[in-house]
Phi, psi and omega in degrees: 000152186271149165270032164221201173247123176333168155225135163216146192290166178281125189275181183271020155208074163293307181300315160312328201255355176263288182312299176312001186229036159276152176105291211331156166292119183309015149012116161234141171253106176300118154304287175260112161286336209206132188267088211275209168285275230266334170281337192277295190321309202277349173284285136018245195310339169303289205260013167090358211269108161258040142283127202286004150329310186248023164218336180268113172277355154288328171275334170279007186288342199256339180289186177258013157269349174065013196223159135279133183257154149317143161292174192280328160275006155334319209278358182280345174282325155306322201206112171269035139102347164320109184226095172197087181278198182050170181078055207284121171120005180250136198279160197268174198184122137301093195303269188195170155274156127235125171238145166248107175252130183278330161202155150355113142277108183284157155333120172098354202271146152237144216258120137251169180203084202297103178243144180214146200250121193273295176226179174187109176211136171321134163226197201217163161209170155330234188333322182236096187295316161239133164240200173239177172222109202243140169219169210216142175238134177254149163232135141314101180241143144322153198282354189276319222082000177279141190292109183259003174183192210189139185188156174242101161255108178291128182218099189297157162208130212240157158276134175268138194306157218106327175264165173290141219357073191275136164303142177217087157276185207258126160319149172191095091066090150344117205313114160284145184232169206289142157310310184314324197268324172273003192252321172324269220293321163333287187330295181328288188335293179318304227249346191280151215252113150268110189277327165065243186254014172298115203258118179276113168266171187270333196281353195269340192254155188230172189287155224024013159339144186226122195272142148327275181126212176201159161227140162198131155147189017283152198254141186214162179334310163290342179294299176320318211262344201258345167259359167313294168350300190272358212228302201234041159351327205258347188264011179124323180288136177216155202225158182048267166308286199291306180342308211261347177283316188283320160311316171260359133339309202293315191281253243262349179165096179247018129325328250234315175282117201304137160253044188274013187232159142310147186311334210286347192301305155319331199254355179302113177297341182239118178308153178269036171241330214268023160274352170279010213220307197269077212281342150320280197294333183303333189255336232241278172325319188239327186102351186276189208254337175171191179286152188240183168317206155209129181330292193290318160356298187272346174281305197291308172320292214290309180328310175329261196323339173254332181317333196266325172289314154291010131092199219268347182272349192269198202189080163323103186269304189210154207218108180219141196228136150250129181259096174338289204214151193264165214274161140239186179300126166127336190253162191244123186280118200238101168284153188208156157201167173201167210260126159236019180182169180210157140182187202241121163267047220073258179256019200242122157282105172266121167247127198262149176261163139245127182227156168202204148201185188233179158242196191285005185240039181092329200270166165254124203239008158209181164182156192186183217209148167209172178209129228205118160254142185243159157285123189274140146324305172303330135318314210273329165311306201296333176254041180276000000 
């Protein structure tokens, strides 16, 4: 097999050949059918999250939920929200999300999942003056049928270098850091602030408020490789056996193969992923500065920084993230939020957030918005 990935330029009715495959039907392939203890726990610990909500079942018994739950960004282990065909040999970039969540996936929920290819329009950037933007809307549902969540999912899709205006960032070197600088970021690590089951009320909290935050990282192969495990099945990696079935699907019934990706993605000898893993291809290949991250990865680490602040009572309603700059091996991710509103919604205490996050040199490589129900006093009076 050959070692690299084809590049192919944006053709110039790139947006046609995008837009003409709006509607189409959605082949969704699952990872996690089922939210046991060890699928929620191994996602959980993928994005760095031990809060014992999602994996111990005597503390969650004890929650108001009476359960172990999920993080609010599981669901990307379900499903990963990737809606972007067409366009073969061009490389894919995760953008961002916006989600809506309506309740919890508890211990036991089993999953269907409904995708639809929404949208698809040019844009421009520092780096890349023209890509696409592809987005796909998903929804989650329970074995009940009730709808547990909802998300617009973003997908850039850019040329690898070689091709005409192909990404190029700048090679860039693994952070070296300090004895001093990694005995920081342990402490922090050690030291992150959880509220857990200390119950955060909407009358305790004001508009500027400043979140702990979280730290992860320096992110390294194994951080990648541990959140693969709980997470993305679904995005292409296949190991042996299944690799070589999916290959020739791809060439041969590619019916056969969920599309929410082009077939070529699948027919590719070199996964168009394996710049998350690899640094040859990731700089050679793709244009990044080295190997990086995976987009949803870095939205549920950012989720972290508010779960650990509304503590095991609050109740992620909506959650939306863009992502700047890739993460690469070696940097360390640093969360930050802060309350930029409150009000009351009929009988829902609402708090709005601005969240984002940076790396060790300053930049900002994501940013987002939330909306956070807390429980109020005047409830907890009204059933006293």
């Amino acid at each position: 097999m050959a070692s690299s990935l084809i590049a192919s330029a944006l053709p110039e009715d790139d947006l046609e050949q995008a837009r003409s495959l709006l509607g189409m039907p959605i082949r969704v392939e699952l990872w996690n059918h089922e939210a046991t203890r060890d699928t929620i726990r191994h996602y959980a610990w993928g994005i760095g999250d031990d809060n014992p909500l999602y994996c111990e079942p005597d503390y969650a018994a004890k929650s108001r939920w009476k359960a172990i739950i999920a993080p609010p960004t599981f669901y990307f282990s379900v499903f990963d929200a990737v809606v972007a065909p067409g366009l073969p040999d061009v490389q894919w970039f995760y953008a961002g999300s916006d989600w809506v969540f309506y309740k919890p996936a508890f211990r036991g929920d089993q999953f269907t999942v409904k995708a639809e290819y929404t949208d698809a329009r040019r844009v421009g950037g520092e780096k890349v003056k023209r890509m696409l933007l592809q987005t796909g809307t998903v929804e989650y549902f329970n074995q009940g049928g009730e709808k547990l969540a909802e998300v617009q999912s973003h997908c850039f899709r850019i040329p690898r270098p070689g091709a005409t205006g192909a990404l190029s960032y700048e090679p860039r070197a693994p952070h070296a850091y300090s004895r001093a600088e990694l005995e920081e970021i342990q402490q922090a690590v050690l030291n992150e602030y959880r509220r857990g089951g200390n119950t955060l009320y909407f009358e305790d909290v004001a508009v500027g408020d400043v979140m702990p935050g979280t730290v992860r990282g320096p992110i390294t192969l194994m951080d990648m490789t541990c959140y693969y495990a709980g997470a993305v099945g679904t995005s292409g990696y296949k190991s042996t056996k299944l690799k070589w079935k999916y290959n020739h699907w791809a060439h041969h019934a590619p019916e056969k193969l969920p599309n929410n990706y082009d077939p070529s993605y699948y027919a590719a000898s070199v996964l168009p992923s394996i710049g998350h893993q690899d640094a040859k291809i990731a700089v050679s290949e793709i244009g990044m500065p080295g190997p990086y991250d995976n987009g949803p990865q870095r939205i549920g680490m950012i989720a972290t920084c508010l779960t650990n602040w509304m503590g095991d009572d609050g109740f992620l309603r909506e959650y939306s993230v863009r992502l700047h700059l890739p993460v690469i091996f070696g940097d360390t991710t640093y969360t930050k939020g802060e309350v930029t509103g409150k009000r009351m919604e009929g009988s829902r205490g609402l708090i709005e957030v601005r969240v984002w996050a940076e790396n060790q040199l300053g930049q900002k490589t994501a940013s987002g918005t939330a909306l956070i129900e807390l429980p109020t006093r005047l409830n907890i009076s009204a059933h006293a």
